[in-house]
C-alpha positions in Angstrom: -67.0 -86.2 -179.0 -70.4 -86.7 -180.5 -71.1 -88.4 -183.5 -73.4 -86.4 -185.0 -75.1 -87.9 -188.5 -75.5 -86.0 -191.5 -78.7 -86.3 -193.6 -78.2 -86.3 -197.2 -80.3 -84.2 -199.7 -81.3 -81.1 -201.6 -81.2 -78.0 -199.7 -84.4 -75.5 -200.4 -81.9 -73.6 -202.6 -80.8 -76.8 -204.3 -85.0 -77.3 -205.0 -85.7 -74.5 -206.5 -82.8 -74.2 -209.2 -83.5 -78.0 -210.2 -87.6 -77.3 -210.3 -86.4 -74.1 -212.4 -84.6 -75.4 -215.0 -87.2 -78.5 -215.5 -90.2 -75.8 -215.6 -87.6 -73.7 -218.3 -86.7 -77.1 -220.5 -90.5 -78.0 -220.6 -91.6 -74.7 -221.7 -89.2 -75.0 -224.6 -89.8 -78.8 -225.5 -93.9 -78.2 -225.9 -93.7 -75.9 -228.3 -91.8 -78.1 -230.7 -93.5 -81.1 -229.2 -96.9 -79.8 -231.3 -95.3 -78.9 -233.9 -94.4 -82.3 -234.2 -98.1 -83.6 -233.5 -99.1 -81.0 -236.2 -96.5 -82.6 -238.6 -97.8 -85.8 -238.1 -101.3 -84.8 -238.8 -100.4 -83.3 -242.2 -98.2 -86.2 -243.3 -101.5 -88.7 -241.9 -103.9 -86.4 -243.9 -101.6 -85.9 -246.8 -101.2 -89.8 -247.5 -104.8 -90.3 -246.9 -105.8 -88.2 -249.8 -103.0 -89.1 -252.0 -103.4 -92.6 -251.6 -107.7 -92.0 -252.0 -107.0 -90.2 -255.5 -104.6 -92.6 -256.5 -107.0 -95.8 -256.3 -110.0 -94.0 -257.7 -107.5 -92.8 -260.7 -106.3 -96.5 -261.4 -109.8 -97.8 -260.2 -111.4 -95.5 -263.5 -109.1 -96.9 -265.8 -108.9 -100.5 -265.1 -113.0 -100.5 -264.5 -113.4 -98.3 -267.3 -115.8 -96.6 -265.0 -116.5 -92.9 -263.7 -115.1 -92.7 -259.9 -116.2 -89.9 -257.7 -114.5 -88.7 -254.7 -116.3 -86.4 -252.0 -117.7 -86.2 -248.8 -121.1 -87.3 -248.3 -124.2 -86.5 -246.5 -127.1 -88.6 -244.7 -128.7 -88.7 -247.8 -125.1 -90.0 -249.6 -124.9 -87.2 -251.5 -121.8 -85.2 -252.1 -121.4 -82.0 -249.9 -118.3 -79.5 -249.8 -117.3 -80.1 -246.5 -113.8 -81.6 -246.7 -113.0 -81.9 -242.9 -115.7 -84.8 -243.1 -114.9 -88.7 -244.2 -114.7 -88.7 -247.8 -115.5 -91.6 -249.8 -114.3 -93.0 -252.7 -117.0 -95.0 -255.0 -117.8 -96.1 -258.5 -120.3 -93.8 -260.1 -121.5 -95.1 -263.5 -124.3 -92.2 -264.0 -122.0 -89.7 -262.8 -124.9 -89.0 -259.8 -122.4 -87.3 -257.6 -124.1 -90.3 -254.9 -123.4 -93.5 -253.7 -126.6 -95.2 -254.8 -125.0 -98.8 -253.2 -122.4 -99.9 -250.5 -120.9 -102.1 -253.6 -120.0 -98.9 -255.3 -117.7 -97.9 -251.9 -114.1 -98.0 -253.1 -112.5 -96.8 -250.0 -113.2 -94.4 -247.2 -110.8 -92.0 -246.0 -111.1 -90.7 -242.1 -112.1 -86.9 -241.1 -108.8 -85.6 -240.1 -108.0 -85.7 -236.5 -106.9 -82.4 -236.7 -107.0 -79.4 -239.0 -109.6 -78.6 -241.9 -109.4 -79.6 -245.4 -110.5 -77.0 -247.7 -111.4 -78.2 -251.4 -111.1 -75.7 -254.4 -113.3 -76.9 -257.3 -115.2 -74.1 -258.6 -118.3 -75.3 -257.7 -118.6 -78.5 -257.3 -118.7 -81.0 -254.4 -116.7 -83.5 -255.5 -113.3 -84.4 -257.9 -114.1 -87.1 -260.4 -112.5 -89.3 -262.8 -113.9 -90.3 -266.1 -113.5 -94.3 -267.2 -110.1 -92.7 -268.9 -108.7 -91.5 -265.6 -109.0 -88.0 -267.0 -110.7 -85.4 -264.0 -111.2 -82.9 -267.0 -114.3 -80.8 -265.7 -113.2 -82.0 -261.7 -109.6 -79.9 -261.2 -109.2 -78.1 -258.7 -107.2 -78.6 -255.3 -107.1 -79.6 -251.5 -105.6 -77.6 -249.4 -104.7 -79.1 -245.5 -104.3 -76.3 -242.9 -103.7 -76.6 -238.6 -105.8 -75.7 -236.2 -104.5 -72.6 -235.2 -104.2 -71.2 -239.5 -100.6 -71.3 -239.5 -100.0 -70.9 -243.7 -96.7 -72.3 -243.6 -97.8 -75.5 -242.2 -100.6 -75.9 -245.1 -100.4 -78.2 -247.9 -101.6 -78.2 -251.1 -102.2 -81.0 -253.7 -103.5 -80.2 -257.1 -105.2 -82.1 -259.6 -104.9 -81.3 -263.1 -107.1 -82.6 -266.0 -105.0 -85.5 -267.0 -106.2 -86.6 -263.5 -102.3 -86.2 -261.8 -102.0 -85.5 -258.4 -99.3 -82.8 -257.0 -98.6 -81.3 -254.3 -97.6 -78.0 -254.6 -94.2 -76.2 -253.4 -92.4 -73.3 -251.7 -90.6 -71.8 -254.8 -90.1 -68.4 -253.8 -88.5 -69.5 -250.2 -91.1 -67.6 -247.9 -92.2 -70.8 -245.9 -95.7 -70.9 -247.7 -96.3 -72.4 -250.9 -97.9 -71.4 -253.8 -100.5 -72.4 -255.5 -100.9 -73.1 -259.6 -101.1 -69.3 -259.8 -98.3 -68.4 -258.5 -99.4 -66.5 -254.8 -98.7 -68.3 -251.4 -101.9 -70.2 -251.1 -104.1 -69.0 -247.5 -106.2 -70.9 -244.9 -109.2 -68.9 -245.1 
């Protein structure tokens, strides 16, 4: 009689089938796994802006002063590009520019991902008067992913009273609506 070892492992058959179903779970768990990077992202950006209205509301009505928030240019003027840092400063002659580093209230990052896009008829910037009103600065933000998927987006409004909200799904469709009633768009 011969003693003959056996060697222990996978047979080529064995391989493949475990390779297989590790390939067919990682197709399915990246998928969800950006979603969740994307979710993260709007929560980040969301809170940012929230929490950048919110001082420059209380900051107007305990300083009694006009507060402007935009994002700026070289020259530290406002400009409508969203996706940039925005700062948040004290603006006594209601320039629409940060004339001195002491007027900086707080800055608020570019987001890592996604565009902002800001709705205020024309203007650069939202602003609060020394009352915490925004009066002539309502409009809205609106946070959408890279790849423009609408149900993903958020919107936060700001009314004259100078309130924040951020607007909901109330017809059920995924996409929320804006003040007007129709799902707001990432174009």
């Amino acid at each position: 009689m011969s003693n003959v070892e056996r060697v222990k492992g996978f047979t080529l058959l064995e391989m493949i089938i475990v390779v297989s179903l590790i390939l067919i779970i990682a197709t399915l768990a990246v998928p969800s796994g950006q979603a969740m990077v994307e979710a993260n992202e709007r929560r980040t950006v969301v809170a940012a802006l929230v929490g950048a209205f919110s001082v420059a509301r209380n900051t107007s009505i305990q300083e009694k002063v006009p507060v402007t928030l935009c994002p700026l240019d070289e020259n530290a003027r406002c400009i409508k590009d969203w996706s940039r840092p925005v700062t948040v400063f004290r603006d006594p002659g209601r320039l629409r520019r940060l004339v001195s580093q002491d007027q900086i209230i707080r800055h608020v990052q570019a987001p890592a991902a996604g565009i902002v896009i800001a709705n205020s008829a024309n203007r650069r910037y939202f602003g609060f008067r020394g009352t915490g009103m925004a009066r002539s600065a309502i409009g809205n933000l609106i946070w959408c992913p890279d790849d423009g998927d609408v149900r993903q987006a958020v919107q936060l409004r700001i009314n004259m009273g100078g309130r924040l909200q951020q607007a909901r799904d109330r017809n059920g469709d995924g996409i929320v609506e804006g003040a007007d009633g129709r799902n707001i768009t990432c174009s």
